[in-house]
C-alpha positions, 0 to 999 in steps of 0.5 A: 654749186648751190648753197644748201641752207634751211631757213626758208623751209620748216625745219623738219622738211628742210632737213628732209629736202637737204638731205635729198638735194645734196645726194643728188640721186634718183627716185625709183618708182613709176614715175621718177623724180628727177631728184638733179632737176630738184637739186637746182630748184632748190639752189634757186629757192635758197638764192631767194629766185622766184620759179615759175608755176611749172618749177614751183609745181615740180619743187613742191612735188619734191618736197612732198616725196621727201616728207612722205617717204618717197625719197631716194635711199641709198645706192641709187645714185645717178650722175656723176655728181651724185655719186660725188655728193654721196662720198663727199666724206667727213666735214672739212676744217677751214683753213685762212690760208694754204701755203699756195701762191696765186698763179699772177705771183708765181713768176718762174716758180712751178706748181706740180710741174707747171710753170707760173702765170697766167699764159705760163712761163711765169707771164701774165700778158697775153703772148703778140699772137693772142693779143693780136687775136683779141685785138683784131676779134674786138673790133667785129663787136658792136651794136647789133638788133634782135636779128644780129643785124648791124644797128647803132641802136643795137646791142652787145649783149654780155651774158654770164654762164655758170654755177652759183657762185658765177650768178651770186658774184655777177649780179653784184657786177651787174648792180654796179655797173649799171649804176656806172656812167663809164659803161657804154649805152649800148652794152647790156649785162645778163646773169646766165648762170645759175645756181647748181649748174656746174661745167657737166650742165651746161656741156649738152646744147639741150640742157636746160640751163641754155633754156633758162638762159634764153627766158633772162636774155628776153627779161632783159629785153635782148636776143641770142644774136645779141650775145657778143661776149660771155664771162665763164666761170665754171667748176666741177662738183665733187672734183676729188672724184675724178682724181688727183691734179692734173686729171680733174682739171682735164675733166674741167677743160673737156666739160667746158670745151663742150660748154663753148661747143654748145654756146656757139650753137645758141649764140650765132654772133658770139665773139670773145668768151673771157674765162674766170678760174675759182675764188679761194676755197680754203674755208671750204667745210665740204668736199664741193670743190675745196683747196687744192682743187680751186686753185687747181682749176685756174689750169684749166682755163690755160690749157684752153687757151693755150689750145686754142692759140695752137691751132686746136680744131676743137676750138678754132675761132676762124672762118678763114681756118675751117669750121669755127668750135669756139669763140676767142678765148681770153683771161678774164680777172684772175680771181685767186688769192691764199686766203687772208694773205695778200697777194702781191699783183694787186692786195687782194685777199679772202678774209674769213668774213668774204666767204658764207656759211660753207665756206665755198660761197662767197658772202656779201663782202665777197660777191663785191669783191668779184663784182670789183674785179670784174669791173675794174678788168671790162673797163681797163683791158685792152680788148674789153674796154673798146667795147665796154666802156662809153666813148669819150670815157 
């Protein structure tokens, strides 16, 4: 989900770019621009990312539609998010908290006939058979070469995949932990996601964020075969949309099965995939993905993993049990709190300065707080530490 600002564009082209950005849609003439391609180029310019010259030469052809007329009008909406940016209604009034409790502090209670924690029925822990899972799946990870062949001097590679909140919040990790003695030599940290490429961008196997994924997996001086562990943390555009819970958190659980489809056949040694849920969107002034719809996602990620630990063949992750969808699906940190309030597991909380301008980003403050979790998660779970932390630490 991009962050639309304007301070790096002449003001009357920007607001021109802005608008067309945002709406998403589709210009009509013979050669068409595709004005979604736009929208994430934009992301990326306003995220301070350099493009490459056939990107830069693309943006710049947008923005030139754009100021000489040749823009998208109205009802030429294309995508499912389009559409969604296009009814976005009015602005929204941020809110320091909502009244919601965070799914690590619901306990017994219920949520829309959902029962608390993570895994449900009010527990946080990973029920035996899941932990015997994780447990069981680590111990497969190590170093490996550029083939995906053994080697001590190999690596794990931990990739992202996301939108722009997961790579604003994990480049913030990846600057401290590289900066952290604890991690393991041999674990490599690569930010995947990028900015306004939501769950429906990364379902096909052929979009080209795997692409653009692949280009920083070769900048950071690793392969696809090294990718052992991702960290997902996705969202739905516009999930008003889709309707009321629980169906736009289904939307979200079916785009994101695709996105794990689509990972496996990029990442032939891919182990464990750890899944984040949204930060606190109650500031939120637009319809992007605002409270409840934040808070509602994190059901999602349970339903998946629930899935799995059925025996769900859409995500089977063993070869003993026939074709193997998915890698092991696991909680990453739990990344909910009600605003201002703290939450009882751990203090955490969203004051109004840890999130930017629209409320949906987080800001400075904000991006280390998801960095700290992040760490604090790798280097103290039982499954992730083996891996991730330097022997002897």
């Amino acid at each position: 989900m991009a962050y639309f600002g304007n301070r790096r564009c002449a003001l009357a082209l920007s607001a021109l770019v802005f608008a067309a950005l945002l709406s998403g849609a589709w210009a009509a003439d013979d050669n068409p621009i595709d004005w979604h391609r736009a929208r994430a180029l934009h992301a990326k310019v306003q995220q301070g990312e350099k493009l490459d010259a056939d990107d830069q030469a693309y943006y710049e052809r947008a923005k030139l539609a754009m100021a000489t007329g040749q823009g998208p009008g109205p009802g030429k909406a294309g995508d499912g998010q389009a559409r969604g940016a296009q009814n976005a209604g009015p602005p929204l009034e941020p809110r320091t908290s909502t009244g919601l409790v965070p799914l690590v502090d619901l306990g017994q209670g219920k949520y829309k006939g959902e029962t608390g924690g993570l895994y449900g029925a009010g527990s946080n822990t990973p029920p035996p058979a899941l932990a015997a899972a994780a447990e069981s799946e680590t111990r497969l990870i190590h170093p490996v070469n550029a083939q995906g062949f053994s080697d001590p001097q190999g690596k794990i590679v931990l990739l992202s995949i996301g939108m722009s909140n997961t790579t604003q919040e994990f480049s913030a990790f990846k600057r401290i932990v590289d900066a952290d003695p604890a991690k393991s030599p041999r674990v490599v940290i690569v930010d995947g996601a990028q900015g306004g490429q939501t769950a429906p961008q990364w379902a096909d196997a052929d979009a080209r964020t795997w692409a653009t994924a692949e280009d920083r997996l070769r900048q950071a001086g690793a392969r696809p075969a090294q990718v052992q562990v991702l960290w997902i943390k996705q969202a739905e555009a516009q999930p008003a949309r889709f309707g009321d819970f629980p169906a736009h958190a289904h939307q979200l659980e079916s785009d994101l099965v695709k996105v794990l489809h689509s990972a496996m056949e990029h990442y032939p040694n891919l182990r464990i995939a750890y899944l984040s849920s949204r930060i606190y969107a109650g500031n939120a002034r637009t319809q992007l993905n605002p409270e409840p719809y934040a808070y509602e996602s994190a059901f999602a990620v349970r339903w998946l993993i629930g899935r799995q630990l059925q025996g769900d063949a859409e995500l089977n992750w063993q070869d003993a049990r026939g074709p193997v969808n998915a890698p092991l699906l696991l909680w990453g940190p739990y990344l909910w709190a009600d605003g201002i309030q703290a939450r009882k597991s751990d203090g955490l909380s969203w004051q109004p300065e840890d999130l930017g301008p629209d409320g949906t980003h987080p800001s400075e403050s904000g991006r280390r707080k998801v960095a700290e979790q992040l760490l604090r998660f790798f280097k103290t779970d039982a499954a992730a530490r083996s891996w991730f932390v330097a022997s002897g630490k």
